[in-house]
TORDRENKE-106288 format. One record per residue (C-alpha): residue in three letters; chain; x, y, z. Coordinates in steps of 0.5 Angstrom, whole numbers, m for minus. Layout:
REM residues N
+------+-------+-------+-------+-------+
: rest : kette :    xx :    yy :    zz :
+------+-------+-------+-------+-------+
:  ala :     A :     X :     Y :     Z :
...
+------+-------+-------+-------+-------+
END
This chain:
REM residues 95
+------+-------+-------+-------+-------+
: rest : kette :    xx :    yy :    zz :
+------+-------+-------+-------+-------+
:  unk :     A :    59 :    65 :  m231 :
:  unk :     A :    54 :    59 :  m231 :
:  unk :     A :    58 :    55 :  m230 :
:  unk :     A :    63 :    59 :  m225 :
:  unk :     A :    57 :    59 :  m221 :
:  unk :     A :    55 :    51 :  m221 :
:  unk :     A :    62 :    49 :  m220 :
:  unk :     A :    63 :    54 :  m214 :
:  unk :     A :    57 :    51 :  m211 :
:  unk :     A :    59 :    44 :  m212 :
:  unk :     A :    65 :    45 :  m209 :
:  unk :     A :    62 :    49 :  m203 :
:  unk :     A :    56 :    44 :  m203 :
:  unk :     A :    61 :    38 :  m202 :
:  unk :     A :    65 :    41 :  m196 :
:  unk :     A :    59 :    40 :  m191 :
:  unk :     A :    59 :    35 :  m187 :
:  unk :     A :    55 :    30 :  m185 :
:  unk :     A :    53 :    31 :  m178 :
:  unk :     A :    52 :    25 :  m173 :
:  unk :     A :    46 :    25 :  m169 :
:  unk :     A :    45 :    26 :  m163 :
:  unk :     A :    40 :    25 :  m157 :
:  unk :     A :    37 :    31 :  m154 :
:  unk :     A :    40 :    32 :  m147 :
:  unk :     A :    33 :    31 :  m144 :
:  unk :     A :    31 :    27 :  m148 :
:  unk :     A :    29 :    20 :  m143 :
:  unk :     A :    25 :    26 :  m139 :
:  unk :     A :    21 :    28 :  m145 :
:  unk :     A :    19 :    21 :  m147 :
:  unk :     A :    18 :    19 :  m141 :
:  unk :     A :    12 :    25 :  m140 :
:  unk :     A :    10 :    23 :  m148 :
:  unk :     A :     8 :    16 :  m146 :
:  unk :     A :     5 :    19 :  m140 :
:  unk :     A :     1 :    22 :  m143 :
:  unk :     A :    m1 :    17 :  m149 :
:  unk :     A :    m3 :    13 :  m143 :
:  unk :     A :    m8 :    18 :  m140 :
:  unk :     A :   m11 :    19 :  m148 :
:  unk :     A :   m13 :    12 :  m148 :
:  unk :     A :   m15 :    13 :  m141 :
:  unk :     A :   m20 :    19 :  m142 :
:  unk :     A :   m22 :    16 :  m149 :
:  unk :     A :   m25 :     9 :  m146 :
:  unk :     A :   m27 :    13 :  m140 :
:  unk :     A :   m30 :    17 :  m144 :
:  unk :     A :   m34 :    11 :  m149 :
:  unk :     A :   m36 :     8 :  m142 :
:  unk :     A :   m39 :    13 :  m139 :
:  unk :     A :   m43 :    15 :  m146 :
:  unk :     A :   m45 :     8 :  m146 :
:  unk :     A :   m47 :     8 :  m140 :
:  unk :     A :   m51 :    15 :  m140 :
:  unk :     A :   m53 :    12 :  m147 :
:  unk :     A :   m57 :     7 :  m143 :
:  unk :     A :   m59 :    10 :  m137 :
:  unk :     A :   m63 :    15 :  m142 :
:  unk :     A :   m66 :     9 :  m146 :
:  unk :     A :   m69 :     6 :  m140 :
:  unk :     A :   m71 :    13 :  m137 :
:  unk :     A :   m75 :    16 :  m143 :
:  unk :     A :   m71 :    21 :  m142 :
:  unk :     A :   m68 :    26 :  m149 :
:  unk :     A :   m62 :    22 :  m152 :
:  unk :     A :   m56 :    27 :  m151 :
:  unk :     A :   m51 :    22 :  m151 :
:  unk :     A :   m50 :    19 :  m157 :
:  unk :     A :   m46 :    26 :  m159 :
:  unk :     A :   m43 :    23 :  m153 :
:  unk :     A :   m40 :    17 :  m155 :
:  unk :     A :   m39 :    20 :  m162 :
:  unk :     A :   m35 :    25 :  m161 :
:  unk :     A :   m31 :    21 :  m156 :
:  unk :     A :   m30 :    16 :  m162 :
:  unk :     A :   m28 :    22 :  m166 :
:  unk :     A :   m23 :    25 :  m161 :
:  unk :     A :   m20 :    17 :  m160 :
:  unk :     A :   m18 :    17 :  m168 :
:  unk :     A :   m16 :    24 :  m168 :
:  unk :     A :   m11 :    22 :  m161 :
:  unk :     A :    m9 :    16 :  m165 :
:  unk :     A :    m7 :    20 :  m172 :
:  unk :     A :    m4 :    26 :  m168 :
:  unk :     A :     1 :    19 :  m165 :
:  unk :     A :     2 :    15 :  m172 :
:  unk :     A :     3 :    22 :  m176 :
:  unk :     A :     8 :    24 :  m170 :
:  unk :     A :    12 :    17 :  m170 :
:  unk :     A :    13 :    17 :  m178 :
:  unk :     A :    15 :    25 :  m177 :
:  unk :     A :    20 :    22 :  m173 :
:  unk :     A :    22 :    17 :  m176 :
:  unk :     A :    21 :    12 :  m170 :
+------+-------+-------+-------+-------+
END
């Protein structure tokens, strides 16, 4: 019965083919947004360090409570998570 099972999955198994692939109908639309949107990652990500090194600076100057070396850390943070979230993305897609 074992046997009768393996053999008619095998040959079921062996009938599928193996399908060709084939581009999604939007799919220059969708990688085009997707690039868009890389670029404003990395654009808010060197903002958002400039802006905590400046802020960082402005608060050693001034005397005032340092704040903003939080700031720079969690746009540290937020950068390597925006770059593992697109290297993970490339080796799922396999691109």
């Amino acid at each position: 019965m074992v046997l009768a099972a393996h053999e008619m999955y095998t040959t079921v198994l062996a009938q599928v083919g193996n399908p060709t692939p084939e581009t999604p109908p939007a799919a220059d639309k969708l990688l085009k947004m997707v690039r868009y949107f890389t670029w404003f990652v990395l654009l808010s990500g060197v903002t958002a360090v400039t802006y905590g090194g400046g802020r960082f600076a402005w608060e050693k100057w001034s005397g005032g409570g340092l704040e903003s070396p939080k700031m720079v850390a969690g746009a540290m943070i937020g950068g390597g998570v925006a770059t593992s979230a697109g290297t993970i993305m490339n080796a799922v897609i396999g691109s």
